[in-house]
C-alpha positions in Angstrom: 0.0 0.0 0.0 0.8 3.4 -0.3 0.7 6.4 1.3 2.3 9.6 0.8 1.3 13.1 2.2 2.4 16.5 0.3 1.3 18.5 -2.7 1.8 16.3 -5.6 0.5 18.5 -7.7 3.1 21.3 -6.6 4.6 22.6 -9.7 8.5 23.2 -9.7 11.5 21.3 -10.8 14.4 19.4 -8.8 17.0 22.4 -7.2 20.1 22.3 -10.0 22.2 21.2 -6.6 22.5 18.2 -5.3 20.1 17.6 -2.7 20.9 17.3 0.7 21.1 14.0 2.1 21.4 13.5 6.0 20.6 10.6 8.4 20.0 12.1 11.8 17.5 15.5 12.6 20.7 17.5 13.7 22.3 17.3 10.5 19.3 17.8 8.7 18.6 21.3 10.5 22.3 22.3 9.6 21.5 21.1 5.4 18.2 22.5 4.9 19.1 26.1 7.2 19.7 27.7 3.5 16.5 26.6 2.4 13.0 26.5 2.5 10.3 24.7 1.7 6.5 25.5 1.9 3.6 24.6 4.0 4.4 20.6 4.4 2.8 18.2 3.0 3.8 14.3 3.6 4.2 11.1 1.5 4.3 7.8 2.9 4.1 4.5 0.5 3.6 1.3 0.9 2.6 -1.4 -1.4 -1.3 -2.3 -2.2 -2.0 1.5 0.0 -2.7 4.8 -1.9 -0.2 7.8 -0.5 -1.6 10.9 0.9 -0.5 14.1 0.8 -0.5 16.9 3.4 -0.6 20.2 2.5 -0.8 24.1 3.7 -2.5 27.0 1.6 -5.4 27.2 0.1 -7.3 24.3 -1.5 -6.6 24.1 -5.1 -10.1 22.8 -6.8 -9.6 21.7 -10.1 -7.4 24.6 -11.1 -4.6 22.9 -12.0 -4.1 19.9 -14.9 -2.5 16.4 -13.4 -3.5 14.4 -16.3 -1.6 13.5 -19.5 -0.6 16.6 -21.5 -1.8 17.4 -24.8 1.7 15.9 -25.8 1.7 12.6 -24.8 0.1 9.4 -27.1 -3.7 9.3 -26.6 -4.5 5.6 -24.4 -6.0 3.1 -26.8 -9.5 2.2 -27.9 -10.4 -0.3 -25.3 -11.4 -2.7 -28.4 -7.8 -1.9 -30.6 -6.2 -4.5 -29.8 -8.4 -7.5 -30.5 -10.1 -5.7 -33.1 -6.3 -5.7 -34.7 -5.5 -9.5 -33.8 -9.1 -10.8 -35.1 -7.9 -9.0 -39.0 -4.1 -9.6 -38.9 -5.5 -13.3 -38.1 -7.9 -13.0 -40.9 -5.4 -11.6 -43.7 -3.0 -14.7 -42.3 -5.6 -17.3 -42.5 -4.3 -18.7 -39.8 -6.1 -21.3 -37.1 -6.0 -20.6 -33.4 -4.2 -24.4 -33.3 -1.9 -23.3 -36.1 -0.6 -20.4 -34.0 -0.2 -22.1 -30.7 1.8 -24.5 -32.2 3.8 -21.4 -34.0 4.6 -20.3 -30.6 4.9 -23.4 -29.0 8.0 -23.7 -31.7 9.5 -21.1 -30.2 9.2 -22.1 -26.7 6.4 -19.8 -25.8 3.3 -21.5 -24.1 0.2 -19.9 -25.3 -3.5 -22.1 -25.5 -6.2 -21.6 -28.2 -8.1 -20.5 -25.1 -6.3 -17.8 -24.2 -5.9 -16.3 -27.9 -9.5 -16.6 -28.2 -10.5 -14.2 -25.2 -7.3 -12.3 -26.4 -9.2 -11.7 -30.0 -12.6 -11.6 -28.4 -11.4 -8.6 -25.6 -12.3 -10.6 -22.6 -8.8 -10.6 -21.5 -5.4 -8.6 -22.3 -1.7 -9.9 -22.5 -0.3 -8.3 -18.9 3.0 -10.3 -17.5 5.7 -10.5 -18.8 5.4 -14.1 -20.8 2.1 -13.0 -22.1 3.7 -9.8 -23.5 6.6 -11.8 -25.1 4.2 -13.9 -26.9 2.7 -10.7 -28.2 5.4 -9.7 -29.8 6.7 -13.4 -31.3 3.1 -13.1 -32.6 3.6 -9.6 -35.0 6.2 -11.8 -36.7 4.4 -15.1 -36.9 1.4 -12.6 -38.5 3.8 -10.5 -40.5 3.5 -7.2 -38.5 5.7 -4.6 -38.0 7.6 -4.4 -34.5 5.3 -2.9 -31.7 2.1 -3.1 -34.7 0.0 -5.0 -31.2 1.8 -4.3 -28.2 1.3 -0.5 -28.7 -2.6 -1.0 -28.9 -2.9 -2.5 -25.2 -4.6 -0.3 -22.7 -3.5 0.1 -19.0 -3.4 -3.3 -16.9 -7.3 -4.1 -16.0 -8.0 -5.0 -12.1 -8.0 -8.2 -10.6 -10.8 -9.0 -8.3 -13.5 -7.3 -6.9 -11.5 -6.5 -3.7 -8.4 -6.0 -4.8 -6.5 -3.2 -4.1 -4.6 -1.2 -7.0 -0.7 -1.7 -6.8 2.0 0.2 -8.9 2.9 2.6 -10.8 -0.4 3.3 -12.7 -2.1 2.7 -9.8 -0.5 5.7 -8.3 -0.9 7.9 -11.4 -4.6 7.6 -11.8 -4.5 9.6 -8.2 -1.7 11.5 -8.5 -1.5 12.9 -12.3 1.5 12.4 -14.3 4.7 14.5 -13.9 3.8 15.1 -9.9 5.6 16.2 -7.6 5.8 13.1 -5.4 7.3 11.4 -9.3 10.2 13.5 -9.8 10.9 13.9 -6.0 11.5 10.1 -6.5 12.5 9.7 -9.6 13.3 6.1 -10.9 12.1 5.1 -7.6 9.0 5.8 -8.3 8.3 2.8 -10.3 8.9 0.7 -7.5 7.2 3.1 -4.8 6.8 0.8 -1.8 5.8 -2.1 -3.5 7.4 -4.5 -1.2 4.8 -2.9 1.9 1.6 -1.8 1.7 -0.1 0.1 5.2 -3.3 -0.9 6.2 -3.8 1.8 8.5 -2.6 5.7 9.1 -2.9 8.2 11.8 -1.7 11.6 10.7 -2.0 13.9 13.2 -1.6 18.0 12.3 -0.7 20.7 14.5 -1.5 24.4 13.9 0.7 27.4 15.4 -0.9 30.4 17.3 -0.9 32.6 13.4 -2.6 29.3 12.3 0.3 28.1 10.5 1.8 24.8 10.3 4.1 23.5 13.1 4.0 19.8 13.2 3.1 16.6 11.2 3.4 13.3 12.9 2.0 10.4 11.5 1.5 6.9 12.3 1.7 4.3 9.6 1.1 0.4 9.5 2.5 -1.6 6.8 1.9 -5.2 6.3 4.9 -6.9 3.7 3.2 -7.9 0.8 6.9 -10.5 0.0 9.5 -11.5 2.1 12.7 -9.4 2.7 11.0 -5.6 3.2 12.6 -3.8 5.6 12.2 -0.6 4.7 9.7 2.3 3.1 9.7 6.0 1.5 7.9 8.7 2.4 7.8 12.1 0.6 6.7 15.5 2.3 5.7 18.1 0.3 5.4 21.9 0.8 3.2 24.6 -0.8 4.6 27.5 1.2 8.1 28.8 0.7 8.5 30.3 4.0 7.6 26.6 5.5 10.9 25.1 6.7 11.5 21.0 8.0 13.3 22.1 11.2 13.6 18.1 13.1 12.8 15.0 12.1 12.4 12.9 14.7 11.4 8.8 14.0 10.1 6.9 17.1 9.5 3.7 15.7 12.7 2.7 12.3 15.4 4.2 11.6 15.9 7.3 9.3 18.0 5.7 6.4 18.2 8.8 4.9 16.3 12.2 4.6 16.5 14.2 1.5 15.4 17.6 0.3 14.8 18.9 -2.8 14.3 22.8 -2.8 13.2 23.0 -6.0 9.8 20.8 -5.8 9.8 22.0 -1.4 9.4 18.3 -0.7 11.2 15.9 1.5 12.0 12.3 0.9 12.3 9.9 4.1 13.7 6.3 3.8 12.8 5.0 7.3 14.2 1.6 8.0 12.8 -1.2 9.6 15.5 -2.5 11.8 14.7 -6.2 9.9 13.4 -8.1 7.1 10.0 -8.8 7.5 8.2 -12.2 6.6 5.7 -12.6 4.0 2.1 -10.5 5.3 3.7 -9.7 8.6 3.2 -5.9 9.8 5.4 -3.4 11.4 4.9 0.3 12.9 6.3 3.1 11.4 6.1 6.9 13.2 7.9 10.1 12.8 7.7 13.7 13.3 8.3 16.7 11.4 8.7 20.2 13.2 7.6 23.3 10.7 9.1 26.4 11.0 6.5 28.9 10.4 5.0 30.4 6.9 3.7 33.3 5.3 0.3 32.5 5.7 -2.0 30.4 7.3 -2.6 26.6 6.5 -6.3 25.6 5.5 -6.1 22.2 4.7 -4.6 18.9 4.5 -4.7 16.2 2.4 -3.6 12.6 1.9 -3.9 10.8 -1.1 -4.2 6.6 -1.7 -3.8 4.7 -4.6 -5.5 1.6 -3.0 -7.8 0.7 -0.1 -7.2 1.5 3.5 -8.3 -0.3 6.4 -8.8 2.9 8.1 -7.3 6.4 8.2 -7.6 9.0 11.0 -6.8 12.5 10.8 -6.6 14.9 13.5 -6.2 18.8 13.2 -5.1 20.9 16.5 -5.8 24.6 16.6 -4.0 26.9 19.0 -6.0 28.8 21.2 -5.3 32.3 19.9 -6.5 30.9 15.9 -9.1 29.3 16.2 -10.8 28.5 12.6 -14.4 29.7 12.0 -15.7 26.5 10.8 -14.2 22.8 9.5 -14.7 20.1 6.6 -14.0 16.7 5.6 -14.4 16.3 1.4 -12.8 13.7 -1.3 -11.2 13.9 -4.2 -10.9 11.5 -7.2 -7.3 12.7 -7.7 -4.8 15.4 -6.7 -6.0 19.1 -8.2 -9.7 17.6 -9.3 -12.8 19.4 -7.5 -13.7 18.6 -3.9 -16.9 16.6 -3.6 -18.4 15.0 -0.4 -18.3 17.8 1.5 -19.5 17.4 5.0 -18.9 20.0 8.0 -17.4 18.7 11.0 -17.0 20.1 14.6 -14.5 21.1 17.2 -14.1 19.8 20.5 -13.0 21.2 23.7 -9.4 20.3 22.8 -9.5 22.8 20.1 -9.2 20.3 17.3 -10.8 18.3 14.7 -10.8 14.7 13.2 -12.1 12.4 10.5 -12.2 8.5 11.0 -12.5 7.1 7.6 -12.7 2.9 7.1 -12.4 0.8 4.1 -11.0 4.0 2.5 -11.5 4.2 -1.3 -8.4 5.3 -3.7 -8.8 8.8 -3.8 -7.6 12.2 -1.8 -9.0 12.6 1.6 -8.7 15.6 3.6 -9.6 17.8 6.3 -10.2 21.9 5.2 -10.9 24.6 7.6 -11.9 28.7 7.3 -10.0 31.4 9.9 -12.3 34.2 8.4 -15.7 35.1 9.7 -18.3 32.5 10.4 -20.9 31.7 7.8 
């Protein structure tokens, strides 16, 4: 599962120097002095989970574009590709039998059943093999290279209950090109694939100018394979002014802690302390301290690419800013419009909370108003 906090759909590019990589709080204070992020926002991932993203500033609703850009190939008719195996098949005269046993030849194990629901569209080469045997097929059938690979979609989901792993997983919620992508890089590919959390705690803390001062967040993770011993998490800034000033980890081991000043978002490898077996679970907490920023946080966010056992979110308000009202609301994906909205109350511990089970892939988060009461 994943989870990852921060505003993935900040825009900005990686600083042109080397970011700053440190493995205790003290030496993180003394790297990141120079510079400053924004209003944090947080990214923790693990396999089969959805990130989430925790933000300062205003809500952005729908103003900004996380999809593909105009540039980039349009996805496939859902119906190319068997459309295109069902004539190439045709012109070929070829039997179903005839090209099992062509790629049988060639050591590739393919039944007449599977290339029928190929042709028909009930099912889609995905792994690896299948994908192999795609491409052995555009030169049994006398295509160019790539003629059918390039016409299948995105991978189709397994299950009714399921949760959403990988990459495209993570894209659908996040946008292409986000921040939480080139914070990570080639790592994104593999973002926590080898964990996935099963529940999250985040808990928010507000200054007395009601900006942010503290993140700390509680994650479980359950190992999806054998050998995982460790996860990333990215925090994310809108803010400039908004500065990490401690990191502290109370349950793993910061591996290493690494900002990037020109996308004002933090990357955490928090280690384990061992490997974990296959679907056994381990607790990982830190806490980030957040030097103050030009203007008040209203929200925060956290985005998932899969289901969540349960997530809770708690906002504290200092005394001397209180906010004039509060709101839980969803998202489909990072920058889409807010829908869901529901107002929420305060207690007499001047904060807030949503308790959200079985949650959904999506963005969840927690908005609130400092101005005058509606």
């Amino acid at each position: 599962m994943e989870a990852g906090v921060g505003p993935p759909d900040a825009e900005g590019a990686p600083s042109a120097t080397r970011p700053t990589r440190t493995t205790s709080a003290r030496d993180l204070r003394t790297a990141l002095k120079a510079g400053a992020p924004g209003d944090a926002g947080a990214v923790d991932d693990g396999p089969g989970h959805g990130g989430g993203s925790a933000r300062g500033g205003a809500p952005r609703d729908g103003t900004r574009n996380v999809g593909p850009s105009p540039a980039d190939a349009p996805t496939p008719a859902p119906d190319a590709f068997p459309t295109a195996l069902r004539e190439a098949l045709g012109r070929r005269g070829l039997s179903l039998e005839r090209v099992s046993e062509r790629l049988r030849a060639r050591g590739i194990a393919v039944s007449q059943a599977t290339l029928s629901s190929w042709q028909r569209g009930r099912s889609q080469p995905e792994r690896a093999r299948s994908l192999r045997a795609v491409e052995v097929l555009e030169e049994i059938l006398e295509l160019p290279g790539g003629a059918l690979r390039s016409l299948l979609g995105p991978r189709r989901p397994r299950g009714r209950v399921a949760p959403a792993r990988g990459e495209s997983a993570a894209l659908q919620v996040l946008g292409k090109d986000s921040v939480v992508e080139k914070a990570l890089g080639e790592r994104f590919r593999h973002f926590n694939q080898a964990t996935g959390s099963l529940l999250i705690h985040d808990v928010v803390t507000l200054g007395e100018r009601g900006t942010l001062g503290n993140l700390t967040t509680t994650n479980v993770l359950r190992a999806s394979r054998a050998g995982a011993d460790r996860a990333l998490f990215v925090l994310s800034f809108d803010d400039e002014q908004a500065e990490p000033l401690d990191i502290r980890v109370t349950s793993g081991r910061l591996g290493e802690a690494t900002y990037l000043k020109g996308l004002k978002s933090l990357v955490l490898e928090i280690h384990f302390g061992r490997e974990l077996a296959k679907l056994e679970t381990t607790v990982v907490s830190y806490a980030v301290d957040v030097s103050p920023s030009r203007e008040p946080a209203t929200h925060y966010e956290r985005w998932s690419r899969a289901n969540l056992h349960e997530y809770l979110q708690q906002v504290f308000f200092h005394p001397d800013a209180l906010p004039s009202g509060c709101r839980r609301y969803f998202r489909d994906q990072v920058g889409s419009p807010p829908r869901g909205q529901r107002r929420i109350s305060m207690n007499d511990s001047h904060s807030t909370h949503v308790l959200v089970s079985r949650c959904k892939p999506g963005v969840h988060g927690v908005a609130w108003d400092f101005g005058t009461p509606e």
